[in-house]
C-alpha positions as CSV (number, residue, x, y, z in Angstrom):
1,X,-14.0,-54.4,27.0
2,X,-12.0,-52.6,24.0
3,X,-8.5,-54.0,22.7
4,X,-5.3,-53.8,24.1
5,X,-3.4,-50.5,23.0
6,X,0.3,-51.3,22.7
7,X,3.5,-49.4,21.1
8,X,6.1,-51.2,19.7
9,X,9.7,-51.0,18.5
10,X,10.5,-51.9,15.2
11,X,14.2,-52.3,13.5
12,X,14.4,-49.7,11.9
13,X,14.4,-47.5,15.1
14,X,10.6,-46.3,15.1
15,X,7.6,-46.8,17.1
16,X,4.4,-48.6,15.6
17,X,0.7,-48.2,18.0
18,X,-1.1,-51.1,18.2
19,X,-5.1,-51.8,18.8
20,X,-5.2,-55.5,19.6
21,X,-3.1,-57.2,16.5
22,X,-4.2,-54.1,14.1
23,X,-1.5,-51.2,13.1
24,X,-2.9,-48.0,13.5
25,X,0.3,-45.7,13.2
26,X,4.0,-46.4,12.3
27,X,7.1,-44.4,12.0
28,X,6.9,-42.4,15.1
29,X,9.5,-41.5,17.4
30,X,8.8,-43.3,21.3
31,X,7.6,-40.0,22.6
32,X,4.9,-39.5,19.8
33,X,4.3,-43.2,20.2
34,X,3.6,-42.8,23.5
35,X,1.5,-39.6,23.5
36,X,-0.8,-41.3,20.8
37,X,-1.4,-44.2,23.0
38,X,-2.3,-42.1,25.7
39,X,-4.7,-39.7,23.6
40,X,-6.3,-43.0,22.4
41,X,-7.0,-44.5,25.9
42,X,-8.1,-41.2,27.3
43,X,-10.5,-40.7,24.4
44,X,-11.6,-44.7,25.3
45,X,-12.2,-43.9,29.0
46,X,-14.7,-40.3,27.7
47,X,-16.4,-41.9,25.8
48,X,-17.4,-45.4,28.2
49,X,-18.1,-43.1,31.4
50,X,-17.9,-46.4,34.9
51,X,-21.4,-47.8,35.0
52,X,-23.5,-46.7,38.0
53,X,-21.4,-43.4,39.0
């Protein structure tokens, strides 16, 4: 099972994506934010095709 992906606020007004309690991008605005967390758990789901389909 891979690491939750999360995207946080931060104070300064900016977006940081998560992997589990590890930073992997800061400074984005929510949209980018949100677009990066979703290329990351498409990319997640190619590459670990459902077992037995």
């Amino acid at each position: 099972m891979s690491e939750l992906i999360r995207v946080k606020p931060t104070q300064d007004g900016t977006y940081t994506v998560y992997r589990g309690s590890l930073a992997l991008v800061s400074g984005l605005t929510r949209l980018q934010a949100e677009r990066y967390e979703a290329s990351i758990a498409y990319r997640q789901r190619v590459a670990s095709p459902l077992v037995g389909a």
